[in-house]
C-alpha positions in Angstrom: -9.6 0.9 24.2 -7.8 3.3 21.5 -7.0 2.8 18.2 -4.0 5.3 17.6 -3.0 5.6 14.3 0.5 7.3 13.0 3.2 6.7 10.5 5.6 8.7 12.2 7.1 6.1 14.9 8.1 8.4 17.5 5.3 10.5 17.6 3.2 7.1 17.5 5.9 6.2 20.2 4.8 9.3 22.5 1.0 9.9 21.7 1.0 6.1 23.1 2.9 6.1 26.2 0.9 9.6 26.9 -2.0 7.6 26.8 -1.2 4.5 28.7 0.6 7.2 31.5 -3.0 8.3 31.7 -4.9 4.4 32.2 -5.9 4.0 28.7 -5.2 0.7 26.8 -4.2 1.6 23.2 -3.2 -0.6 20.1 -1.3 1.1 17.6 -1.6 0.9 13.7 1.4 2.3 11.3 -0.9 3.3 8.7 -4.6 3.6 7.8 -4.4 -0.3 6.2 -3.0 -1.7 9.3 -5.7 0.2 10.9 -8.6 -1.3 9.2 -7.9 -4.6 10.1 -7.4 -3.7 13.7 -10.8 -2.5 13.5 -12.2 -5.6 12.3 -10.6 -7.6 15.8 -11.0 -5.8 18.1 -14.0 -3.3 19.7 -12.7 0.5 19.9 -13.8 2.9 21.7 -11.7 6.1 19.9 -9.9 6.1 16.8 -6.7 8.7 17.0 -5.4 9.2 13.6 -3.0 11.2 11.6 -3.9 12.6 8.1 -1.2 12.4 5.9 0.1 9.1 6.1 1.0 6.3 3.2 -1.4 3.4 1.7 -4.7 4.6 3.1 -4.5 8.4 4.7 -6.4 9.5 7.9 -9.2 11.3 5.6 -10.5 7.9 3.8 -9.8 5.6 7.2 -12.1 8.1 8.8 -14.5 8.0 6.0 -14.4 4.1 6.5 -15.1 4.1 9.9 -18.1 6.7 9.5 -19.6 4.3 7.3 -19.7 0.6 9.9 -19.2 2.7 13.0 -21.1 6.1 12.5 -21.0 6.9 16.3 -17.3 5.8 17.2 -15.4 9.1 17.9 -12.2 10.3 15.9 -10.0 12.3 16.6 -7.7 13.9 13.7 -4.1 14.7 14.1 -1.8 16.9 11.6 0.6 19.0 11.4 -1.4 21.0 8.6 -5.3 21.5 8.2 -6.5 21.6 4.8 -10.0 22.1 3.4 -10.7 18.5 3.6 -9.9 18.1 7.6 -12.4 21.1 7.5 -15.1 19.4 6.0 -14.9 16.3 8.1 -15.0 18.4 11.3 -17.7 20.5 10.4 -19.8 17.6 9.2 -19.5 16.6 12.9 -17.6 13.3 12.0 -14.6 13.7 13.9 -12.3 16.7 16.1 -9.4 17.9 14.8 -6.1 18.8 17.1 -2.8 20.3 15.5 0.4 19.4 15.8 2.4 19.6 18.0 -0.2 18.3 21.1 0.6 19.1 24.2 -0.1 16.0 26.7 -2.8 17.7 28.3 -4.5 19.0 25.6 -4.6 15.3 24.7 -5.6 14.0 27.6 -8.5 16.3 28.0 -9.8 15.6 24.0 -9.8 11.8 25.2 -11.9 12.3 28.0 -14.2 14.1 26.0 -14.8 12.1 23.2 -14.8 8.9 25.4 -17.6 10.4 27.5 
């Protein structure tokens, strides 16, 4: 199961139905809040998460799930890459793909991580 995790509801909208088109089950969460308590009911296999979003951003959820899940892959989505997405990715805490994604550049992170 998937934990994606966007503000932007279309994008959340598409990255979803991507991923259900291709057999995964996936919950979404608005924001990095919302996700957090979605991590506390349900077991995750993959987090998919935006950076730059309101309340709690993509940088400190991923910092949160590091510390109670330390080997649950994230993946990191943004339209921009800043120093700080490149010091979670080269501390080998989580991938980073730019936007825009194409589906099966998506679909072949996915696979990865889950396997």
């Amino acid at each position: 199961m998937i934990l994606l995790v966007e503000d932007e509801p279309r994008s959340r909208y598409a990255f979803g139905k991507i991923l259900r088109a291709n057999g995964h089950e996936v919950i979404e969460a608005a924001d990095g809040q919302e996700a957090l308590k979605l991590l506390e009911q349900h077991n995750f296999d993959l987090v998919i998460t935006d950076l730059v979003m309101p309340r709690l951003n993509g940088f400190l959820l991923a910092a949160q799930i590091r510390s109670t899940r330390p080997h649950m892959p994230v993946l990191l989505i943004s339209g921009c890459f800043s120093e700080d997405a490149g010091r979670i990715i080269s501390s080998g805490s989580a991938e980073f793909m730019h936007k825009p994604i194409d589906p099966p550049d998506l679909i072949a992170a996915v696979q990865r991580l889950l396997h």
